[in-house]
N, CA, C and O atoms as CSV, one atom per row, in Angstrom:
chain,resi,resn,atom,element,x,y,z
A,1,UNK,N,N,-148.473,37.519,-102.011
A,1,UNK,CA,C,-147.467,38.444,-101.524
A,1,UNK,C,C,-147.782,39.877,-101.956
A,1,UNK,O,O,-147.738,40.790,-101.131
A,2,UNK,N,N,-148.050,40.057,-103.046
A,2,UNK,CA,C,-148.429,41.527,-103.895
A,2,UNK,C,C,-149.670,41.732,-102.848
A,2,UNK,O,O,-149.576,42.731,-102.134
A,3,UNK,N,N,-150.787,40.928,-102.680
A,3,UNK,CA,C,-151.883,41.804,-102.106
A,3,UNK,C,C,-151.413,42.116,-100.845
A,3,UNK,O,O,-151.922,43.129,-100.367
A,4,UNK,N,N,-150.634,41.578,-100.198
A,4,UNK,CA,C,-150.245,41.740,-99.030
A,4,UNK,C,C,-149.560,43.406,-98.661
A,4,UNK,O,O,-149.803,44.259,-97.807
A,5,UNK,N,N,-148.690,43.301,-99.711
A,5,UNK,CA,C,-147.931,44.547,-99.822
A,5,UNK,C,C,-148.932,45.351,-100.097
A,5,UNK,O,O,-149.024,46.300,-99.318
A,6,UNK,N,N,-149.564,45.310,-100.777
A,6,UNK,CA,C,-150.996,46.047,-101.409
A,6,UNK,C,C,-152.139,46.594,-100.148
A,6,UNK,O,O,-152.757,47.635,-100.372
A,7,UNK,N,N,-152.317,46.035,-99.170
A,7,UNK,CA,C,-153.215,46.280,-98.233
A,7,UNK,C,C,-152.371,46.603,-96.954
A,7,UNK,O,O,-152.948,47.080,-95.977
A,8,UNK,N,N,-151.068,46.367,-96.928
A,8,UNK,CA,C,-150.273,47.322,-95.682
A,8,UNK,C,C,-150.329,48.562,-96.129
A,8,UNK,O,O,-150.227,49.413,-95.245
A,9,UNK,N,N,-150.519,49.135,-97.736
A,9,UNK,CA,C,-149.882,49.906,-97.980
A,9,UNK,C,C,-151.430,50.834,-98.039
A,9,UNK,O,O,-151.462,52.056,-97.890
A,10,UNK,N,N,-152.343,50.195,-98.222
A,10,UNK,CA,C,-153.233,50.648,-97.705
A,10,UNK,C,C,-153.994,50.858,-96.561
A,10,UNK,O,O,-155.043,51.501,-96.525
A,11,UNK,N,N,-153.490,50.346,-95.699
A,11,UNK,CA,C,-153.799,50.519,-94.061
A,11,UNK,C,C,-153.396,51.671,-93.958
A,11,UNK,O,O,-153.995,52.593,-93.404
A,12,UNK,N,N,-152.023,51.728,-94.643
A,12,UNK,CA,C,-150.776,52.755,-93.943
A,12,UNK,C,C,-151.823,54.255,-94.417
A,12,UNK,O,O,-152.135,55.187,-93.675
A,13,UNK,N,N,-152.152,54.077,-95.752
A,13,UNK,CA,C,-152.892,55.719,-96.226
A,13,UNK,C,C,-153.828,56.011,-95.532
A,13,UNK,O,O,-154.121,57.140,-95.138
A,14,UNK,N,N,-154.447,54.885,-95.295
A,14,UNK,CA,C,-155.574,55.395,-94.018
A,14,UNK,C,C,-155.303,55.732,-92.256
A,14,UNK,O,O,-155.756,56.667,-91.597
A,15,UNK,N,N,-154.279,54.446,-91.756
A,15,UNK,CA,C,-154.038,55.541,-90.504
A,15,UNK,C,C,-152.754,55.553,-89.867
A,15,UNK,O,O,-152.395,55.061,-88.797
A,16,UNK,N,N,-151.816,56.547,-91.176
A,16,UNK,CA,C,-150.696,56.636,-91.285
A,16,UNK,C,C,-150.422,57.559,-89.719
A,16,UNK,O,O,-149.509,57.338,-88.923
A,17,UNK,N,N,-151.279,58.398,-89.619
A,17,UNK,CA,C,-151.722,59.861,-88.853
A,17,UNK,C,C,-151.384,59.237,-86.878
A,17,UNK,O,O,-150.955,59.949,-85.971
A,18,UNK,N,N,-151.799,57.635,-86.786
A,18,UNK,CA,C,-152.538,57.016,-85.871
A,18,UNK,C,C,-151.008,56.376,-85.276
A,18,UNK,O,O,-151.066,55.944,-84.124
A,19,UNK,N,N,-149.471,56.275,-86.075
A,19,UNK,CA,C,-148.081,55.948,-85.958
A,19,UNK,C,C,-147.303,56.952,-85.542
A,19,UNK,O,O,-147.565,58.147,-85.675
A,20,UNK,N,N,-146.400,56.517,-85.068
A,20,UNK,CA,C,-144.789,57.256,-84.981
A,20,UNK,C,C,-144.301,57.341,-85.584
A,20,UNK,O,O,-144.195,56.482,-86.459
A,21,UNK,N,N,-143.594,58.515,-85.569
A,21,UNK,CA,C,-142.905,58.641,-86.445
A,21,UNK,C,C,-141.928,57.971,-87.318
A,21,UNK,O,O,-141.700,58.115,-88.519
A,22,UNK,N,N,-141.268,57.002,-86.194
A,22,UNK,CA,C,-140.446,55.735,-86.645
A,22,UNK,C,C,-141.373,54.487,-87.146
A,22,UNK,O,O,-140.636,53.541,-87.423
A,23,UNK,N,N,-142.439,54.250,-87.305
A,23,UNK,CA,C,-143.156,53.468,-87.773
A,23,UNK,C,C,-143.469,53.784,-88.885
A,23,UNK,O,O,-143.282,52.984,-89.802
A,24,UNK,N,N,-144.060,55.095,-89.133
A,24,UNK,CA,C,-144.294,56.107,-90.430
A,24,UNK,C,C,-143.037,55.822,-90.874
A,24,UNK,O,O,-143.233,54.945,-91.716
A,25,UNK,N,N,-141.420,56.109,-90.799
A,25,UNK,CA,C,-140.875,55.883,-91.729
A,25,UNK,C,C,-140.203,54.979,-91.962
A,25,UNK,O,O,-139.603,55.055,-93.035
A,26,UNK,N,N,-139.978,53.746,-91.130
A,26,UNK,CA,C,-140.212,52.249,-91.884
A,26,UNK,C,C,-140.870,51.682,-92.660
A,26,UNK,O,O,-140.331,51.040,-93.561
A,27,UNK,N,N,-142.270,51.758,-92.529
A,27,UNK,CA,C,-143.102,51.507,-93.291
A,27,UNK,C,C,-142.781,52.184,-95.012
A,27,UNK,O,O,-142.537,51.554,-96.041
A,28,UNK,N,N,-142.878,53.385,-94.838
A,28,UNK,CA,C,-142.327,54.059,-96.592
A,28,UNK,C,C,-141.218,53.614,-97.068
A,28,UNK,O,O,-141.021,53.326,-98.248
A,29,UNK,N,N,-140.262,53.518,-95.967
A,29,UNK,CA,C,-138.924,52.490,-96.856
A,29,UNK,C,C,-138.953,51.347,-97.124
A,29,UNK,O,O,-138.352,50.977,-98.133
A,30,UNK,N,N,-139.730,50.311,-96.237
A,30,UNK,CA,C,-139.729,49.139,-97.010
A,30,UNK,C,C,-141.112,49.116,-97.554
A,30,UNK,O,O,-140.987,48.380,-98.532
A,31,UNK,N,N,-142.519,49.533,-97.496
A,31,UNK,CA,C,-143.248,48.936,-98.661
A,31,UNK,C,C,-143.479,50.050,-99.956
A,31,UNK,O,O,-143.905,49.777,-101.078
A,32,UNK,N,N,-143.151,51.098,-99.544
A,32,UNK,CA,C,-142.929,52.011,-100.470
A,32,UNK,C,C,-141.956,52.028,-101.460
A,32,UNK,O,O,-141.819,51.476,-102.552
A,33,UNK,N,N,-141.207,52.943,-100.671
A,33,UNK,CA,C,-139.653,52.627,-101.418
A,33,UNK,C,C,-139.048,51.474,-101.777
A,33,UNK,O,O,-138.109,51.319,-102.558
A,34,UNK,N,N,-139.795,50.488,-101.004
A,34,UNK,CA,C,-139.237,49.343,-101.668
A,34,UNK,C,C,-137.600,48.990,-101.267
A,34,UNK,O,O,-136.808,48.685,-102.159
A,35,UNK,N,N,-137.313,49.042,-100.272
A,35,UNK,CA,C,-136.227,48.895,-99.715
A,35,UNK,C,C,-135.857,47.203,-99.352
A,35,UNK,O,O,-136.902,46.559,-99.442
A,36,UNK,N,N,-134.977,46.543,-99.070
A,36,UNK,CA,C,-134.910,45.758,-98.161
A,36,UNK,C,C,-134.568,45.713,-96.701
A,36,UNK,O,O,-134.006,46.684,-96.193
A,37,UNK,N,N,-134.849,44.723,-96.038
A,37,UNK,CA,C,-134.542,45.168,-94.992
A,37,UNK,C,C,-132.935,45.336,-94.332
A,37,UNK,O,O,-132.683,46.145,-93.439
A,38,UNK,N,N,-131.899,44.402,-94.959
A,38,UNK,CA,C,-130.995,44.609,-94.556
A,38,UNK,C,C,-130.873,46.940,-95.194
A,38,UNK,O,O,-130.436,47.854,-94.495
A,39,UNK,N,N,-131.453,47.041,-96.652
A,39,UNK,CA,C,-130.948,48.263,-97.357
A,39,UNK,C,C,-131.819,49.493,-95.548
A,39,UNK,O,O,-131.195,50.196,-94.753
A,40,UNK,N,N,-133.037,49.256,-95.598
A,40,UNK,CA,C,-133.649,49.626,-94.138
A,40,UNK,C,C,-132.588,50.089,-93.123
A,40,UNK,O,O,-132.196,51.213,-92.809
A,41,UNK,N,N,-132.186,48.595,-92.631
A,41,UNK,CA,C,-131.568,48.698,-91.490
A,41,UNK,C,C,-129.991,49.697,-91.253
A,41,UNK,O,O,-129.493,50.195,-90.244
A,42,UNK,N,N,-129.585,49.671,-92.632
A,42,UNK,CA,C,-128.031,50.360,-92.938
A,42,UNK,C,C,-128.521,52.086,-92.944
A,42,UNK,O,O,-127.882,53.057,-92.539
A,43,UNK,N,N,-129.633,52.035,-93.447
A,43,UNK,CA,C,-130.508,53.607,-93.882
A,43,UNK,C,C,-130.290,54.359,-92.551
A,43,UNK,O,O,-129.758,55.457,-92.388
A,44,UNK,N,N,-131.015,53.213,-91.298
A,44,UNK,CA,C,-131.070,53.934,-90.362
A,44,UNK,C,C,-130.493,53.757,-89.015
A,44,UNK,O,O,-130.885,54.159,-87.920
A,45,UNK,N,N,-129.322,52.961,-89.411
A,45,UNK,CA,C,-128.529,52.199,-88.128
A,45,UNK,C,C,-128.937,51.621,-87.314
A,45,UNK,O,O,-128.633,51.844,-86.142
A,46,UNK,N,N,-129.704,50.754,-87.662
A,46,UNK,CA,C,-130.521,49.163,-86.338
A,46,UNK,C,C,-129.968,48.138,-87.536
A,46,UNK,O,O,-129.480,48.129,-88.666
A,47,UNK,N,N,-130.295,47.509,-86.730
A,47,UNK,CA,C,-129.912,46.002,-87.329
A,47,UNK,C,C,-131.242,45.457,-88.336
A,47,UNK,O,O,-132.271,46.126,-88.434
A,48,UNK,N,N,-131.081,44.410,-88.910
A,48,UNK,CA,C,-132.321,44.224,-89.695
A,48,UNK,C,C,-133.306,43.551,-88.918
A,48,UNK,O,O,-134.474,43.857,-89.156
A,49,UNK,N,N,-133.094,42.748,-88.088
A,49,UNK,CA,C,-134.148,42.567,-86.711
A,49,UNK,C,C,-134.584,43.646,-86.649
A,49,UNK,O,O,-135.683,43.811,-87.179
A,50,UNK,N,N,-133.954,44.761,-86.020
A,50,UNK,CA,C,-135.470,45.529,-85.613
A,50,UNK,C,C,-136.093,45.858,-86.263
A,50,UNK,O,O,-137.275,45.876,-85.921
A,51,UNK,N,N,-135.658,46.432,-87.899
A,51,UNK,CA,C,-136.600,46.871,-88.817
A,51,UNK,C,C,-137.256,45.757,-88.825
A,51,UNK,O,O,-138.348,46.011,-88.317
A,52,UNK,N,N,-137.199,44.470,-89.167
A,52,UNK,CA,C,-138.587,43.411,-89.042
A,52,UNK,C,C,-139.286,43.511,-87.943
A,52,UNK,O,O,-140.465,43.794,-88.160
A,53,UNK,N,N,-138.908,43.344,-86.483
A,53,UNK,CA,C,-139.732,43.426,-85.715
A,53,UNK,C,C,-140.174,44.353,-85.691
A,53,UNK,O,O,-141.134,44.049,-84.984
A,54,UNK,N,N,-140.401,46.127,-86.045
A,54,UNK,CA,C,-140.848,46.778,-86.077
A,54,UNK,C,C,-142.184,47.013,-87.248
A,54,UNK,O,O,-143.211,47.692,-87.243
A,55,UNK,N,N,-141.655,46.226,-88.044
A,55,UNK,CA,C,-142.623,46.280,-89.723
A,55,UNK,C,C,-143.892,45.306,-88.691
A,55,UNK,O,O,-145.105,45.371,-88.495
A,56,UNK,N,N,-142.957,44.601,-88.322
A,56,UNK,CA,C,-144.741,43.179,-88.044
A,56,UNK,C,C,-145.120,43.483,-86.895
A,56,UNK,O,O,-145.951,42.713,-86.415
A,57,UNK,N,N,-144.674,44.701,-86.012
A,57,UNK,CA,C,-145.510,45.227,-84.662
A,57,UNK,C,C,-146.284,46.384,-85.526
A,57,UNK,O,O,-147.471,46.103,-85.692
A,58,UNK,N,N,-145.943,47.414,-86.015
A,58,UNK,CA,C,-146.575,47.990,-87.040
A,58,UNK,C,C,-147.695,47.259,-87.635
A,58,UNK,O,O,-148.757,47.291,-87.013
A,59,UNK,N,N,-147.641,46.625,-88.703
A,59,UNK,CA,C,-148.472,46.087,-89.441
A,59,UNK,C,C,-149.718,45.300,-88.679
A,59,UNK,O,O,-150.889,45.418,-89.039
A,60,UNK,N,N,-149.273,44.464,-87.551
A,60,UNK,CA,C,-150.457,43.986,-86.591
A,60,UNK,C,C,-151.070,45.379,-86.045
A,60,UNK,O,O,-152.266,45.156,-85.858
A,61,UNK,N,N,-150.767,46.740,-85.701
A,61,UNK,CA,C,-151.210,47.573,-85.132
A,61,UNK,C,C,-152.104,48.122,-86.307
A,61,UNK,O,O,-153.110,48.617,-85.798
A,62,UNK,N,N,-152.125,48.200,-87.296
A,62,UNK,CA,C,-152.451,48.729,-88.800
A,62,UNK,C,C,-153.763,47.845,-88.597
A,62,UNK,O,O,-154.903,48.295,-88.485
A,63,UNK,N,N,-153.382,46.476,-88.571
A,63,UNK,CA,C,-154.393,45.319,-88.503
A,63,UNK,C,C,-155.694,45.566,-87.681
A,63,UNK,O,O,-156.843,45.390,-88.086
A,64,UNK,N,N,-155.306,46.001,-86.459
A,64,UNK,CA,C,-156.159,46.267,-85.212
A,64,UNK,C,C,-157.124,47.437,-85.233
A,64,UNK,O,O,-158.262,47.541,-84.776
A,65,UNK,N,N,-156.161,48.498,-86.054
A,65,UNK,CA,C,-156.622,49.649,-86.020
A,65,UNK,C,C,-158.104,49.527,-87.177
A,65,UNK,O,O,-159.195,50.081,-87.048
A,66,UNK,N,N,-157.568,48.483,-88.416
A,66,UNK,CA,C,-158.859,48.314,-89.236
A,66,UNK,C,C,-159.886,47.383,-88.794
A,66,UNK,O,O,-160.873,47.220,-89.511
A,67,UNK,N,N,-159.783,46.843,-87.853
A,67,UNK,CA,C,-160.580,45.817,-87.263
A,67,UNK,C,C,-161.669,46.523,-86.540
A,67,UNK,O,O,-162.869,46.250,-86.558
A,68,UNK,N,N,-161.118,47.380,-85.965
A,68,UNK,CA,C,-161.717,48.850,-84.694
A,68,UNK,C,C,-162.807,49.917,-85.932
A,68,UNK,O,O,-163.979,50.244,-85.744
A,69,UNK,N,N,-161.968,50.243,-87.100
A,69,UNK,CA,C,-162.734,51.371,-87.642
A,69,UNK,C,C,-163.319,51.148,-88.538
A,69,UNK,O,O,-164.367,51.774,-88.695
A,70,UNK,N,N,-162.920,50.186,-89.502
A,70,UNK,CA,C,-163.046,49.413,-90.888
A,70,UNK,C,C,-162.783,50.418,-92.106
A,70,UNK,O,O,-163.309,50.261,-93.207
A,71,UNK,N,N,-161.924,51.456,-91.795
A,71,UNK,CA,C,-161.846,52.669,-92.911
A,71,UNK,C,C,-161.687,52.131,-94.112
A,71,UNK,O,O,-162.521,52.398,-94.977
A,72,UNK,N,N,-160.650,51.314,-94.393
A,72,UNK,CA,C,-160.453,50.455,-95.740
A,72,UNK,C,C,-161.431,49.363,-96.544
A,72,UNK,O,O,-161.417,48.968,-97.710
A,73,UNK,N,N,-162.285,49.054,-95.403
A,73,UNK,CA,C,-163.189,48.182,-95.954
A,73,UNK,C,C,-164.320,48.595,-96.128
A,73,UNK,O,O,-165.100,47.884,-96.762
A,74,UNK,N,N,-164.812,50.058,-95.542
A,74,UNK,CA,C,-166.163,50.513,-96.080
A,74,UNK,C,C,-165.694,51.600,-97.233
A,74,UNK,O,O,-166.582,52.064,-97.948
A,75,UNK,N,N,-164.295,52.031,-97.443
A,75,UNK,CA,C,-163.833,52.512,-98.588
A,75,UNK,C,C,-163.888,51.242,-99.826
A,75,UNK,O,O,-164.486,51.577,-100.849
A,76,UNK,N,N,-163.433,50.122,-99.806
A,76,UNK,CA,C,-163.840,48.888,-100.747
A,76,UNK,C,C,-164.945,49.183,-100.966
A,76,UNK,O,O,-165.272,49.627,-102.067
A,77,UNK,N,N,-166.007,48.971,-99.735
A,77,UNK,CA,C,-167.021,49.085,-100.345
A,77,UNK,C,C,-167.765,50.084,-101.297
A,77,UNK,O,O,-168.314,50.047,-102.399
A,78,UNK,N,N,-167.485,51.053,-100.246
A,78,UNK,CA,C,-167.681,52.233,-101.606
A,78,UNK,C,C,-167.712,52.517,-102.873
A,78,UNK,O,O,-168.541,53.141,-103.536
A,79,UNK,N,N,-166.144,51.694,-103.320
A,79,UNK,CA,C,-165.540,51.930,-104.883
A,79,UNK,C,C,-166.370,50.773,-105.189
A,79,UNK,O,O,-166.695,51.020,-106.350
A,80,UNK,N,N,-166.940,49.621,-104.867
A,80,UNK,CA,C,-167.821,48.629,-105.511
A,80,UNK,C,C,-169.073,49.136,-105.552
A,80,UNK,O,O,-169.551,49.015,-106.681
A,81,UNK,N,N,-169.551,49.478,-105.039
A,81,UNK,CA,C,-171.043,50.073,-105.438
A,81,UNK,C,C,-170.493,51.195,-106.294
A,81,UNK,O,O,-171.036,51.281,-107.396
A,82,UNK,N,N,-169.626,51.992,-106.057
A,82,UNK,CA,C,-169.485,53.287,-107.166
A,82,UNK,C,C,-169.200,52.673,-109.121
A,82,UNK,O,O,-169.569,53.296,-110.117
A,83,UNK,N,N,-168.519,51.438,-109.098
A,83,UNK,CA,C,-168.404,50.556,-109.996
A,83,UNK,C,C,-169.307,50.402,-110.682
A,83,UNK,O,O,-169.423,50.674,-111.877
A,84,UNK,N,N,-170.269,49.799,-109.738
A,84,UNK,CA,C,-171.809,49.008,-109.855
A,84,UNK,C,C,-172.424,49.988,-110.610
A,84,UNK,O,O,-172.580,50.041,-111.830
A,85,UNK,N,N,-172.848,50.976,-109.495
A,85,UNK,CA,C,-173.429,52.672,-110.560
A,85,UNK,C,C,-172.834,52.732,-111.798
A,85,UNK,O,O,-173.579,53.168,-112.675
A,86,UNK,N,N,-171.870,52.470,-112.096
A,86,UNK,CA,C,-171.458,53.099,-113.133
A,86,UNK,C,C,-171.844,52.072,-114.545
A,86,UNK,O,O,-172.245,52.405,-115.661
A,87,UNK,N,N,-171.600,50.978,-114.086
A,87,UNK,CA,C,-172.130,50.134,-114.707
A,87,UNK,C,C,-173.723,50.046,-114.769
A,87,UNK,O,O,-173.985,50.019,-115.972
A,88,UNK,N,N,-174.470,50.010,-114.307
A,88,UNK,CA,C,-176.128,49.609,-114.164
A,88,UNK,C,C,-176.201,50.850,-114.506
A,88,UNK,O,O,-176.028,50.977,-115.718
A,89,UNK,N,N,-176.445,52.147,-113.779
A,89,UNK,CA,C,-176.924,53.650,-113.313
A,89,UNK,C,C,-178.277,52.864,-112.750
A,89,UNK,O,O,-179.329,53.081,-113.352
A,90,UNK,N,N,-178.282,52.145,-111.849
A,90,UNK,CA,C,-179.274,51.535,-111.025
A,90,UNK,C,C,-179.166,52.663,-110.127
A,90,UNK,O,O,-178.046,52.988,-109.735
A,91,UNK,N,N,-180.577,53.542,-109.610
A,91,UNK,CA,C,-180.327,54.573,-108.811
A,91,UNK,C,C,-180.263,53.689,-106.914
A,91,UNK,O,O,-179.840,54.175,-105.865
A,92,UNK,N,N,-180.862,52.327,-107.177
A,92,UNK,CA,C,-181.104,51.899,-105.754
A,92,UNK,C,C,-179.369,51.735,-105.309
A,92,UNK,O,O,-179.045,51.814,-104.124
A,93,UNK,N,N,-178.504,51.540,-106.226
A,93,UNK,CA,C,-177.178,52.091,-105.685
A,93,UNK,C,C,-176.885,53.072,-104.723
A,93,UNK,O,O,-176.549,53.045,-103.539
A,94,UNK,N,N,-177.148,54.111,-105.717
A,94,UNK,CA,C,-177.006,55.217,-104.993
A,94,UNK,C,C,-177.372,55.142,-103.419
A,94,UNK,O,O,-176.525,55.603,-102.654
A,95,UNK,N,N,-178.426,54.663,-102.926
A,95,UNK,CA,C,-179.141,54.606,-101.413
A,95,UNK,C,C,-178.205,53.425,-100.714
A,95,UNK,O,O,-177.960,53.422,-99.508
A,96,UNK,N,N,-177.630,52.247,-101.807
A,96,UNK,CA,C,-176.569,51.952,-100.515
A,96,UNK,C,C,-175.591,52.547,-100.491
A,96,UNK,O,O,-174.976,51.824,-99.707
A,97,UNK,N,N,-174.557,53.740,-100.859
A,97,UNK,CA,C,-174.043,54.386,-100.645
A,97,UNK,C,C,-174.016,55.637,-99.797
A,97,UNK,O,O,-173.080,56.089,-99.137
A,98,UNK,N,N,-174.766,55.919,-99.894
A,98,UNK,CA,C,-175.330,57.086,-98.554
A,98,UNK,C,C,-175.140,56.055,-97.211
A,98,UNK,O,O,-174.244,56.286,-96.399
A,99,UNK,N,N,-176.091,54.862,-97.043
A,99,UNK,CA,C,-176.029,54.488,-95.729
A,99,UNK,C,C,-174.618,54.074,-95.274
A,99,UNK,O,O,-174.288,53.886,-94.103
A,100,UNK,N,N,-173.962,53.979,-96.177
A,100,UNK,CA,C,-172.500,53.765,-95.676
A,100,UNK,C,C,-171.549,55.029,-95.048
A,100,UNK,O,O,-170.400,54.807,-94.667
């Protein structure tokens, strides 16, 4: 459940830019702020249905969007080889980082 929350919330930093505005601020109230959804739905006068159906049309779109660009996962990668360097100072690191 935590990684879950953990990687919407990282989709969201990467293509927060790529939402509406009403998606942008569902998303910050419930995985941010930490809201519930009934606390959501009272915030912004819908019912708690839509804030769910909106979180999991959101979040599949988040999904799609990293599937298409992989921003989050060649950023993973990144911070693991940057790790790696730091650990080894193996310079052949360094060269898989550039090609990324």
């Amino acid at each position: 459940m935590i990684e879950n929350i953990t990687r919407v919330i990282s989709l969201y930093d990467f293509y927060q830019d790529l939402l509406t505005e009403k998606q942008s601020t569902y998303v910050q109230s419930y995985y941010e702020d930490d809201l519930s959804l009934s606390e959501a739905a009272e915030k912004f006068s819908v019912s708690r249905n839509a804030i769910h159906d909106s979180l999991k049309r959101t979040v599949k779109q988040l999904e799609e969007y990293e599937s298409k660009l992989q921003l989050l996962a060649k950023f993973n990668k990144k911070q693991e080889l940057i790790n790696k360097y730091k650990i080894s100072k193996d310079s052949s690191i360094l060269d898989q980082l550039e090609e990324l």
